[in-house]
N, C-alpha and C positions, 0 to 999 in steps of 0.2 A: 659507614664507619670508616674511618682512616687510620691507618696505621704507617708509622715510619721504620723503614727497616734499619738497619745496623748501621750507624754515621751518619744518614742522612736527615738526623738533627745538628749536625757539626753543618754540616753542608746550608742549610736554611738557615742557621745562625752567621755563617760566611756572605751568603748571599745580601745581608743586610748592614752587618757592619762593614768600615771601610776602614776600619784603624786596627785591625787585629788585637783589641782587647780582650776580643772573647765574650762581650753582651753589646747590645746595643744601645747607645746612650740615644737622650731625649732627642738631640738633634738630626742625629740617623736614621730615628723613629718619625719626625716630623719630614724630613726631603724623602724619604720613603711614602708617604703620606700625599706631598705636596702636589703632586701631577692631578690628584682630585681635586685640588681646592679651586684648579683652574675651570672645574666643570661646574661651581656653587658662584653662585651672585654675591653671597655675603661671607668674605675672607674670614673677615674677622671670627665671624662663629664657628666657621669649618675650623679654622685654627685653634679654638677654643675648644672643638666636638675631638679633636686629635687628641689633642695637652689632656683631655678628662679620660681619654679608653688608653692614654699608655700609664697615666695615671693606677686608674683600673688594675691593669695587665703588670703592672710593676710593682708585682705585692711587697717586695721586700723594703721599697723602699729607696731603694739605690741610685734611683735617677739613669739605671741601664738597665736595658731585660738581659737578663741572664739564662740560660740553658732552662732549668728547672721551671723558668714562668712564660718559656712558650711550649717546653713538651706541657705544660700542663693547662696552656689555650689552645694548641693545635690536636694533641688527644689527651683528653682528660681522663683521669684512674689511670695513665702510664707514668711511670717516675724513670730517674735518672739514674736510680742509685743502682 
């Protein structure tokens, strides 16, 4: 089990954006991403396999992961509120 202790979801949301919006948009998501796709033969799909799991992971919709949709892929049954 994992568990985050007190801010160190601000902290992992920090570590991946680079614009201080506060979630992580698609392309932040993808150069975060990107250092594997130098380990796959075929770009294109890895690029493709990314664009569909932050797809996934971005339930709201928003085109940024937000707090709430990776507390709830990094531990699931914990919320934000």
């Amino acid at each position: 089990s994992f568990a985050l202790e007190a801010g160190e979801e601000e902290q992992l949301l920090a570590s991946f954006t680079r614009d201080g919006q506060g979630c992580i948009a698609s392309a932040e998501w993808l150069a975060a991403m990107t250092e594997w796709s130098e380990l796959q033969q075929d770009h294109e799909e890895w690029d493709a396999l990314v664009a569909r799991t932050f797809s996934a992971i971005n339930a709201s919709g928003s085109g940024c992961l937000e707090l709430p949709e990776l507390v709830a892929l990094a531990c699931p049954g914990l919320t934000t509120d």
